[in-house]
N, C-alpha and C positions, 0 to 999 in steps of 0.2 A: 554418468559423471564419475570419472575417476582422476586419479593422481596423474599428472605428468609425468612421462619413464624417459632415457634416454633415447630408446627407438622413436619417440615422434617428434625429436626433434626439428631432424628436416621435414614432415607435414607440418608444422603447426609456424617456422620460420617460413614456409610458402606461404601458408593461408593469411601471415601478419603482412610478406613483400604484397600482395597479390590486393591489400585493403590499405598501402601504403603509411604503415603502422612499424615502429620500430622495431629491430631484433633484436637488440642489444641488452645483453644481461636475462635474456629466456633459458632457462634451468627449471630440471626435476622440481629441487625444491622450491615450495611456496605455490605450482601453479597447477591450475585443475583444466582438464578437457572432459568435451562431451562426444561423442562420437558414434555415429551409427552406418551398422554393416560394418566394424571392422575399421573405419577411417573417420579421422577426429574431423570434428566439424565447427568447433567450435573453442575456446579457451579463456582463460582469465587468470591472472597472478596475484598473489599479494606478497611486495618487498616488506618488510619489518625493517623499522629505524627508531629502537629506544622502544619506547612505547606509543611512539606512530606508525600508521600503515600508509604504505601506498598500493593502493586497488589500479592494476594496468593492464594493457593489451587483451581487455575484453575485444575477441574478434569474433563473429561470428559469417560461415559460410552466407554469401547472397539467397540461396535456394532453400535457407533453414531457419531465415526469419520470418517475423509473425508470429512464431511457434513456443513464445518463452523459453527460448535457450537461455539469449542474453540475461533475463529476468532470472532465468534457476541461477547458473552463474554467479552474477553477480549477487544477490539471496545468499550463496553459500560463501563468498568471499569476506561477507561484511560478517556472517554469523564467526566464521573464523576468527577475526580480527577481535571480535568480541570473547571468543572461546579464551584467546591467547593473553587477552585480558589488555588490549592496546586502546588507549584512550580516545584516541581522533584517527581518523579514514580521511585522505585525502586523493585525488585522482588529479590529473592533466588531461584535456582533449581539446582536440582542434574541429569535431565535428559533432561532436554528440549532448553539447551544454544544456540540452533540449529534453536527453533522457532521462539524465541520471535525478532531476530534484526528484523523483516519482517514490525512490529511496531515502531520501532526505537531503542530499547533496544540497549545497548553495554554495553559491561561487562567491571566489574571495579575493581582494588583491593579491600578488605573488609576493608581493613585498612583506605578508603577512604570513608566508608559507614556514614553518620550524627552521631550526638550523639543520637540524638533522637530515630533512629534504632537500634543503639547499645542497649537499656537498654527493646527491646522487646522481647517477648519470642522465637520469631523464631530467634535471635542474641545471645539466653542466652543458648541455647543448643536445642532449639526444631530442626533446622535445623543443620546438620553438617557441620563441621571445610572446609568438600571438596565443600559445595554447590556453585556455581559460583553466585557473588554479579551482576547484571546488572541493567543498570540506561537509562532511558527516562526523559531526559530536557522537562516537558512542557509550559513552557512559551516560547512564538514566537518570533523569533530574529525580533528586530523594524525595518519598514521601513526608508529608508534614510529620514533625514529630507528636509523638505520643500515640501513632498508629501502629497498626503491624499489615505490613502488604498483604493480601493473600490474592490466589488467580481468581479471574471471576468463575465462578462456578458453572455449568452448561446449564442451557434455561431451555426446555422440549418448546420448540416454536418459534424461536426466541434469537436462534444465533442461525439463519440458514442465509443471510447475508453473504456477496461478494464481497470477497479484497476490492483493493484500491488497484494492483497489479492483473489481476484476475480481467475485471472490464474493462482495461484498457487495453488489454493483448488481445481479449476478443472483440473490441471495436477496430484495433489495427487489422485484423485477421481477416473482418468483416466486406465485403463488395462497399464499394463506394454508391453507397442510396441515403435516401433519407432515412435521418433518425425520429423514431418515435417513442413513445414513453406509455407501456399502457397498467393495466390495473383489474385484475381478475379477468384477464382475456378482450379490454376494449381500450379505447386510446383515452388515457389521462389528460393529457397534457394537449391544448389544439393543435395548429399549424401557425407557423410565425411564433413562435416562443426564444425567448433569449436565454442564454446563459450567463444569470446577471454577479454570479459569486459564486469560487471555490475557497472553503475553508477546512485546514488543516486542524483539527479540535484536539487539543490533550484534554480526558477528563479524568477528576481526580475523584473516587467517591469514598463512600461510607454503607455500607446495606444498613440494617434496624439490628442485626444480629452480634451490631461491632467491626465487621471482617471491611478493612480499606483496600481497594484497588485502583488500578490506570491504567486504564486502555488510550488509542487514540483510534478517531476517527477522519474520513473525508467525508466532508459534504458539500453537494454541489447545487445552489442554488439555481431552480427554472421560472421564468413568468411568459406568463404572457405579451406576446405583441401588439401591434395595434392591427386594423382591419384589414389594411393595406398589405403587412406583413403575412399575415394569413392568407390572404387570397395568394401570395408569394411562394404557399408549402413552407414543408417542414423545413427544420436544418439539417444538411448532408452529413453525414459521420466525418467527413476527413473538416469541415468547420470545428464541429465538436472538439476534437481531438489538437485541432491550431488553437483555440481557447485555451483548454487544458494546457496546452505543453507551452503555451506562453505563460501562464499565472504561476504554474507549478516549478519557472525556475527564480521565483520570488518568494515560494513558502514552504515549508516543512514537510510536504506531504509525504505518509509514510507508504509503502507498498502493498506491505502488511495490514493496513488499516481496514476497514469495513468501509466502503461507500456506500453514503446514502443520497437519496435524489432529496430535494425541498421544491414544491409545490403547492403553490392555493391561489385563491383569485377570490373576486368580491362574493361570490356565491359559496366558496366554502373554505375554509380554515386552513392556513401551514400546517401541513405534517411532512415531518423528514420519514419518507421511504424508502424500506430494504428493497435490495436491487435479489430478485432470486435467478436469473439468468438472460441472456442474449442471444438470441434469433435471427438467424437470416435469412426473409423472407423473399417470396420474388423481385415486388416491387418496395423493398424494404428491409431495415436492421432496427429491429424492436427488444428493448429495453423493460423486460418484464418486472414489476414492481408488486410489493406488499404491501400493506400496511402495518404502521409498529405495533407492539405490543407492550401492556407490562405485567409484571410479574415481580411476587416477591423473590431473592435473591438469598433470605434466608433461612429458607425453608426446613433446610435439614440444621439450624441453630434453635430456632423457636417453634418449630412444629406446625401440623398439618390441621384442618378440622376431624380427618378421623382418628386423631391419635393426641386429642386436646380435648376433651371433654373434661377429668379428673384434672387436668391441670390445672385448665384455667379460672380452675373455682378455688385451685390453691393460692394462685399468683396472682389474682386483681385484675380489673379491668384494664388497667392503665400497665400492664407487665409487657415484660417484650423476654422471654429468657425458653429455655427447654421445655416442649409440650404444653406450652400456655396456648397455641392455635392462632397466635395473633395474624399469620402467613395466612389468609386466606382471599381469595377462592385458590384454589390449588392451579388450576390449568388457566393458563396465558388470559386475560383481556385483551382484543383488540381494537385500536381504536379505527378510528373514520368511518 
């Protein structure tokens, strides 16, 4: 991925005629290509107006999808827009309303669009009256006060979770078979199961050590079917994936975020599962799953059991502070 120069002009005004996509107002500045062997393959812009963006003319070559161009891309445009310290990301499209919530996008009336968009060319006629307006908030909802943020700290076990972006480029990427869900190498989840809820989760926390963070999550709620539906086999990936890409142009979901599966049934308990990779097997695309774990968060705030002995005969049963050992057991619990 690099900067757009004047020489790829005429490529990158073909590959935009060629996916019947505007040209108008394509320039060095603002826009990024991807390109391999020598010839671009791929592009995306971002206009600045004030302190909003507009994210356009993602195009990517036919023979170079599935492969997260689109997804690096666009990842790198919104980070920009962010860099440059612009408040709201909005786009126009007439065919892709389907992709972009996966980033956070959600469509908006145009009648609700800035003025500053209004008076640019893709608002003055380059795009049509049908294009659907969608809008990405970037600026971060603020921590409660009296907190201080800090990133969550790396947890050994703990974080080997997929993106939200991640399994879904490798489900699109995947042969069209059944989907399956399995769990130390065997199937989880039956045959005939539904995809009864996606939810886009902000969580806001506090560890025992003080230190606040926010992360966000996707979770994708599984159950069971009925007998009927079972004897019917699994659900094919490209179902999967028209679930998803319908619910996700109604919620927040981030790209960015860690998926996790939710499953249980009368015989054993919901636990929301790390998703550790995707498989594409002969007769099948299987969805390899963990189980959670937890672990203290702050370990290196209040100390370990080998380095808490003296302490915590300083500091009380009930302390939570430097080398009192309250952090223990040291390495991950998992459950299920």
């Amino acid at each position: 991925m690099r900067a757009l120069t004047s020489t790829d002009l005429g490529a990158t005004q073909a590959l935009l005629r060629s996916l019947n996509l505007p040209t108008v107002g394509v320039q060095p500045e603002g826009f990024v290509v991807a390109e391999e062997d020598g010839e671009v393959v791929a592009l995306a812009g971002l206009e600045v107006h004030g302190r909003v963006g507009l994210l356009r003319s993602v195009a990517v070559r036919p023979e170079q999808r599935s492969r997260g161009v689109a997804r690096r891309l666009v990842e790198h445009i919104i980070q920009r827009a962010r860099d440059e310290g612009l408040g709201d990301l909005y786009l126009l499209t007439t065919t892709a309303a389907g992709y972009f919530p996966r980033f956070g996008f959600q469509p908006r009336p145009r009648s609700l669009a800035p003025a500053a968009l209004n008076a640019s060319p893709e608002f003055q006629g380059v795009c049509p009256e049908s294009a659907t307006l969608m809008h990405l908030p970037l600026e971060e909802i603020p921590m409660p006060a009296n907190t201080a943020p800090a990133p969550v700290q790396p947890i050994p076990g703990l974080n080997e979770g997929l993106s939200t972006a991640d399994l879904l480029d490798a489900l699109r990427a995947a042969p069209q078979r059944p989907l399956e869900f399995w769990l130390e190498g065997r199937p989880l989840v039956p045959p005939g199961y539904h995809t009864t809820e996606i939810k886009a989760v902000t969580i806001e926390a506090m560890d025992c050590g003080g230190r606040a963070a926010a992360w966000r999550e996707t979770v994708i709620q599984l159950m069971d079917g009925s007998a009927e539906e079972a004897r019917a086999g699994f659900m094919s990936t490209r179902k999967f994936l028209a679930i998803y890409d319908r619910v996700a142009r109604h919620i927040p979901v981030k790209g960015e975020a860690e998926v996790r599966f939710e499953y249980g049934n009368a015989l054993s308990p919901a636990l929301q599962y790390h998703v550790l990779r995707v498989e594409a097997q002969l007769e099948r695309v299987v969805v390899h799953l963990r189980t959670p774990g937890v672990q203290c968060k702050a370990q290196d705030a209040c100390g370990t059991p080998a380095s808490a002995q003296a302490g915590a005969a300083q500091a009380g049963a009930d302390a939570c502070a430097p080398d009192t050992g309250c952090c223990a057991p040291q390495s991950p619990v998992q459950l299920g």
